[in-house]
Each structure stands twice: as C-alpha cells, then as structure tokens.
C-alpha positions as CSV (number, residue, x, y, z in Angstrom):
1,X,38.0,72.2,-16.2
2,X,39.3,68.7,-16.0
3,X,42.6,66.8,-17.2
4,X,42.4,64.0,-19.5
5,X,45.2,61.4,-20.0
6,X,45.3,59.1,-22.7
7,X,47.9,56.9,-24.0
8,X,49.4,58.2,-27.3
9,X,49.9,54.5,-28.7
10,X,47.1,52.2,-27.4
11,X,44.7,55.4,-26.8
12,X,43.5,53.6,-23.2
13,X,42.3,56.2,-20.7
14,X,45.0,56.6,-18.3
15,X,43.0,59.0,-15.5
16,X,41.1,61.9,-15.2
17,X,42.1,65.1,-12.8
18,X,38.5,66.7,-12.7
19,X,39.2,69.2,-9.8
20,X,39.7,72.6,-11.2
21,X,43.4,73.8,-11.5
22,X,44.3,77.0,-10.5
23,X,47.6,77.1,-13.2
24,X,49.8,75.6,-16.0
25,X,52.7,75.4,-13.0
26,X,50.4,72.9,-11.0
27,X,50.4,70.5,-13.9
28,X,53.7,71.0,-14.9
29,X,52.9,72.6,-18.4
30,X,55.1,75.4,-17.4
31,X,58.1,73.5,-18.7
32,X,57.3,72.0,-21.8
33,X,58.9,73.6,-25.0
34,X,56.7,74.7,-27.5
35,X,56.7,71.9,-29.9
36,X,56.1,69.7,-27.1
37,X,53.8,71.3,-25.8
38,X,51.7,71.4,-29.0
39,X,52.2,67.4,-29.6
40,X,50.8,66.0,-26.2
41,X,48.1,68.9,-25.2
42,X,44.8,69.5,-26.8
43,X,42.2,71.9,-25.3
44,X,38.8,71.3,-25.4
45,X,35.7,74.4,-26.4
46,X,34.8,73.8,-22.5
47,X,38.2,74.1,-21.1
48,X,39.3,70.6,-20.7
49,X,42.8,69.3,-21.4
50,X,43.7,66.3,-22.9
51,X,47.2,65.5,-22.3
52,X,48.8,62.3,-24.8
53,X,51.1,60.5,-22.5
54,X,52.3,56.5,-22.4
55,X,50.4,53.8,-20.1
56,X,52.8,52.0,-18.4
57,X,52.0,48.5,-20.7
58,X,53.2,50.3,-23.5
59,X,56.1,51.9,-21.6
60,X,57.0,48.3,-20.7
61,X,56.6,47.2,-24.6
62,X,58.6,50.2,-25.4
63,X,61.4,49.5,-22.8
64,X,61.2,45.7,-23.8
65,X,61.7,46.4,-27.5
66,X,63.7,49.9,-28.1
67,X,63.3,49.4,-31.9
68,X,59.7,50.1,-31.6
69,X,60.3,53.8,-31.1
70,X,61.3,54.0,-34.6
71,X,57.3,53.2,-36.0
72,X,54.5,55.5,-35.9
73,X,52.2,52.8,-34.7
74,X,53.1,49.5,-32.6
75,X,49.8,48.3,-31.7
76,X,48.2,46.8,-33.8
C-alpha cells in the first residue's frame, strides 16, 4: 500500500510514502473527524491512499491573499 499526496488546488504531486504502513495512527488518520476525514482521503481498489493536502506555493498564495479561501478554485 502506498500514500499519495496531491495538492487540493493546483493538483501537483506533493510525495509518495510507498513503504507499507502498519496503521491509521502512523499517518495520523487517527485524528481526523469524520467529515474531514471523508474530504481529503480517497482509497484506491489496491489499497492505496490518496490524501488532498496543500503544496506549499499554494499555501504561500493562500497566506499572501486570505480572500482566496472564500473560492472553490484559485488557479486558474
């Protein structure tokens, strides 16, 4: 099973984790709510994860410019 990462906004690859993880506790998983939970993981048929997170240029673009939080889509 590997870990995918991929920005939510600009969908760039952020990393990979390809060695097998033993639990949700190792990646953290454990403390997401549920809603959370369901709007940044997916699960592949094969067991991957793919986790949406934010790169850090779009972190920066969001930190730059707060008012950016309030559209569904900034890149364009």
């Amino acid at each position: 099973m590997a870990v995918h990462y991929t920005c939510k906004h600009c969908k760039m690859s952020i990393g990979t984790l390809s060695h097998t993880v033993e639990s949700s506790e190792e990646l953290g998983i454990n403390v997401l709510d549920n809603s959370h939970r369901d709007e940044v993981l997916t699960y592949a048929e094969n067991g991957d994860i793919h986790v949406r997170a934010i790169c850090e240029d779009c972190h920066e673009a969001l930190t730059r410019n707060p008012t950016l939080y309030e559209l569904d889509s900034f890149i364009q």
